[in-house]
N, C-alpha and C positions, 0 to 999 in steps of 0.2 A: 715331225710329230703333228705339227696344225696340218701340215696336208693330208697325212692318213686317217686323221678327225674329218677331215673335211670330207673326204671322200668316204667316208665309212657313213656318214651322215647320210650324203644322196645316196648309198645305195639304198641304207633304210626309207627314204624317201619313196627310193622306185617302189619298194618290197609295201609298205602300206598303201599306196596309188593301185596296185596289182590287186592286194586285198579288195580294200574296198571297192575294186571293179567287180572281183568275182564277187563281192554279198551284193552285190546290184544287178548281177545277171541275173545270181540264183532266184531273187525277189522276183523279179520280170517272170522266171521259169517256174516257180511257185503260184505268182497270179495266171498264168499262162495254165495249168494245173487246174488251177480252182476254177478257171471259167471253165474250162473242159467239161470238168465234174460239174457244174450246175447246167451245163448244155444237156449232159446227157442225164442228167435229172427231170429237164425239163421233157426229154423226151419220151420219160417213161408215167407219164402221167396216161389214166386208166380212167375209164367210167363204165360202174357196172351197174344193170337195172338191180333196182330190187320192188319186189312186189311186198303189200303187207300182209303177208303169211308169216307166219312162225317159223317155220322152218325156213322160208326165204331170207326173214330177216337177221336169223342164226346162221346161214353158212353166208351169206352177204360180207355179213359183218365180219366173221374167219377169217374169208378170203381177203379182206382189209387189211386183219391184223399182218396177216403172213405176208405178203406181197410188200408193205409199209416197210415190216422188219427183213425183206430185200432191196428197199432202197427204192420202190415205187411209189409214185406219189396217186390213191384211190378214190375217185369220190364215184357214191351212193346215189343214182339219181332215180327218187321214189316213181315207181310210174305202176298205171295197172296194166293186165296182161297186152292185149291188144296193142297199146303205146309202146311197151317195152320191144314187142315186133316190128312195125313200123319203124322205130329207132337206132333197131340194128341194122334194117334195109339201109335205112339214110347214112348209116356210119356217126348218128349221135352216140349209140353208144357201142363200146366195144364189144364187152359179152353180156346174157343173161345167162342163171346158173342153175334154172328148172323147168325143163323141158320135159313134160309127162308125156311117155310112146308105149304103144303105141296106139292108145284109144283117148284121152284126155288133150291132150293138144295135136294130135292128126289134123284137123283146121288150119292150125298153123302151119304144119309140115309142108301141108298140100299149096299152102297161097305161097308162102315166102321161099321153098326148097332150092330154089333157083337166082335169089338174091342172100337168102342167109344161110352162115354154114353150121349146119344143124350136127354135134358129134356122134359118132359112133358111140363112143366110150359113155359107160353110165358111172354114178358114182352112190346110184342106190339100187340096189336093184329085186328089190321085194317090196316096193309100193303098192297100196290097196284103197281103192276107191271105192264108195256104195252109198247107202241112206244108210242111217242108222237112227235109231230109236233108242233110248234107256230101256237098260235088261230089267227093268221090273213090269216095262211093257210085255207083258206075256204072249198077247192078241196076236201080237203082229208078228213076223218072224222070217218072212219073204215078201218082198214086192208086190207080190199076188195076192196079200191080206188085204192093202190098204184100203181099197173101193171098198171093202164090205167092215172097214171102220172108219170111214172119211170122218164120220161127226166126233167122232175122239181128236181129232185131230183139226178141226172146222174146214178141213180140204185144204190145209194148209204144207205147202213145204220149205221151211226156212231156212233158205239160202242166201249166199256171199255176195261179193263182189261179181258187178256184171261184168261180161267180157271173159272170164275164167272160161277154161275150155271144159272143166266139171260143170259149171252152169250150163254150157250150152247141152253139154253130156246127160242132163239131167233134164233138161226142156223135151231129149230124144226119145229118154228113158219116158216119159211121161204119156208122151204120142205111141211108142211102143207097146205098154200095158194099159193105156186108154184109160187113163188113173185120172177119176174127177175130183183133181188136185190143182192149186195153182202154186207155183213157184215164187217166194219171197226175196227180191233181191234187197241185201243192205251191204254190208261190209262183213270181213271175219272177225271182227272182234262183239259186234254186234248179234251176229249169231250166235256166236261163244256163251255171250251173256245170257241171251235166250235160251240155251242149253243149261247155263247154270242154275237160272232160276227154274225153270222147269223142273229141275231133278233136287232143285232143294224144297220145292213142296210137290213132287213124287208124281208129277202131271206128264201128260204123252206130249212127246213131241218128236218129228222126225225131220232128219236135215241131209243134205249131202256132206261128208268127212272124208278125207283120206288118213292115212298112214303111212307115213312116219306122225306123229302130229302129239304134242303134249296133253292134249287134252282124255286123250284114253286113262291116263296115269292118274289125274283126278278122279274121271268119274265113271261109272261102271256103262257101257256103252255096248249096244251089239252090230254089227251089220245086215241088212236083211238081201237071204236069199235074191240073187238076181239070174233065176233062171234062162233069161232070155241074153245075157252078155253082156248088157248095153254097158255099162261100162267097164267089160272086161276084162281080163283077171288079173295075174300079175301084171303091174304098170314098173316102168324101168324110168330112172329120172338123170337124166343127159344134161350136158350143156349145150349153149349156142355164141356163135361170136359172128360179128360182120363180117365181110368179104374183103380180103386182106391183113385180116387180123394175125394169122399163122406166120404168114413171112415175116410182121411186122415184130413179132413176139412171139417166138417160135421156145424160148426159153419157157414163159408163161401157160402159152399152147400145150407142152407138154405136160405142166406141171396141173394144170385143168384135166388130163388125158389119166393120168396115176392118180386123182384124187377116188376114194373109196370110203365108205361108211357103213357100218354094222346099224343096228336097231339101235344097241344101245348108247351105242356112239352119236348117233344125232339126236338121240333121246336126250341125253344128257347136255349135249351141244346148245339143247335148244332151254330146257331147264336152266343152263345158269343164264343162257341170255335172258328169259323171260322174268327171272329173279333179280337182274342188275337194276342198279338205277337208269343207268346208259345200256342199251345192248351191246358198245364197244366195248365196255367194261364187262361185260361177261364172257362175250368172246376171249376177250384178252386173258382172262382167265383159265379158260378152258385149252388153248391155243398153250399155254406154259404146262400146264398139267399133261400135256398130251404129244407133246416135243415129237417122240422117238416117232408113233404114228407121219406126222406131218414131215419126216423127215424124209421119210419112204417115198411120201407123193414129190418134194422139192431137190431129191437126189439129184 
């Protein structure tokens, strides 16, 4: 009897010595795991310009959210037009996500076509650029007014941010209709304001705008007649990524490729952004409300 205790003892011996080897492999195989997964975390880190437009900083910020909620790690690096080209040349950043074709950034097309890769694919494609004036401007109504009302306007035309391919589009348009106007660079928000105050005490003022853009939805806004094209009719809005970006993220690549938007869709995209306290916080909202859509583009 003590020897079959005896021996019934060491086999249990053996039998927990076993155990406990395996929950120490599996540990190892587990850590072995987790570093995997934070390698390949690490290497899904993304940098994407964003300009401060409104509708830039509304699908910027989208494309945060969704990509995040794939397990990408995103940052936002604010830059203006110009920088955010250069930057993709360099491979600082991976994509920018508005590329206006083919009359608004054609400049860009033409310098960078051969270091950055400019897509096919649009994800808006009924954009509209021009000057605009408030519709209670009567006077004005085409491009070919403005000379014969400069002093309503002190030969003014108040525009954004320099380096924008609409400014420089505007500088052309200017030379084109031989318009004794000078062109106001500040910022878009700055202009904004100058638009709002203008039309809250009912005064002329005329700027360059496009469309998609929230601010038509505020305030009552026309475009004017641009007989001569200069900045040409429907504009289609594309993306752009550096060279190498496709093989490197060819998952992403695609999923850039399937992205599409209605009027009211970035209309609204950009209204809750505009309304958050944080623009991530509006994206992220609009982003849940809008699932099924965004699931078409990330199939």
């Amino acid at each position: 009897m003590y020897k079959w205790k005896k021996e019934l003892s060491f086999i249990l011996a053996i039998l927990m010595i076993a155990v406990l080897a395996a929950c120490g492999s599996n540990g190892e195989e587990a850590n072995s795991e987790q570093t995997g997964t934070e390698s390949e975390a690490k290497d899904k880190e993304l940098t994407i310009g964003q300009v401060n437009w409104a509708e830039n900083i509304a699908v910027t910020n989208m494309w945060k959210v969704i990509l995040e909620d794939k397990g990408y790690n995103l940052k936002l690096n604010n830059l203006n037009m110009g920088s955010t080209m250069k930057a993709l040349e360099s491979g600082d950043l991976d994509a920018s996500l508005e590329i206006w074709l083919p009359v608004q950034d054609a400049n860009y097309l033409e310098k960078y076509q051969d270091t950055v890769n400019f897509s096919d694919a649009t994800w808006y494609d009924k954009a509209k650029v021009g000057l605009v004036v408030p519709a209670y401007v009567e006077e004005v109504n085409s491009v070919e007014d403005l000379n014969e009302h400069k002093e309503m306007f002190n030969s003014e035309i108040v525009g954004f941010g320099p380096g924008a391919g609409t400014m420089e589009v505007t500088e052309d348009l200017i030379k084109d209709y031989e318009l004794d106007f000078e062109l106001l660079s500040s910022s878009e928000s700055a202009m904004l304001a100058e638009i709002g105050e203008a039309v809250k005490n009912e005064e002329p003022i005329v700027a360059p705008l496009w469309s998609p853009h929230w601010v038509f939805s505020k305030y009552d806004l026309k475009f004017l007649d641009d007989p001569q094209n200069t900045y040409g009719g429907v504009e289609k809005i594309h993306h752009a990524t550096r060279q190498g970006f496709e093989e490197e993220y060819p998952e992403v690549s695609e999923w850039f490729k399937n992205w599409k938007m209605d009027e009211q869709q970035i209309g609204e995209l950009i209204e809750y952004v505009e309304g958050a306290e944080e623009p991530i916080d509006g994206a992220k909202k609009w982003v849940e409300e809008n699932q099924d859509l965004i699931d078409e583009w990330v199939k």
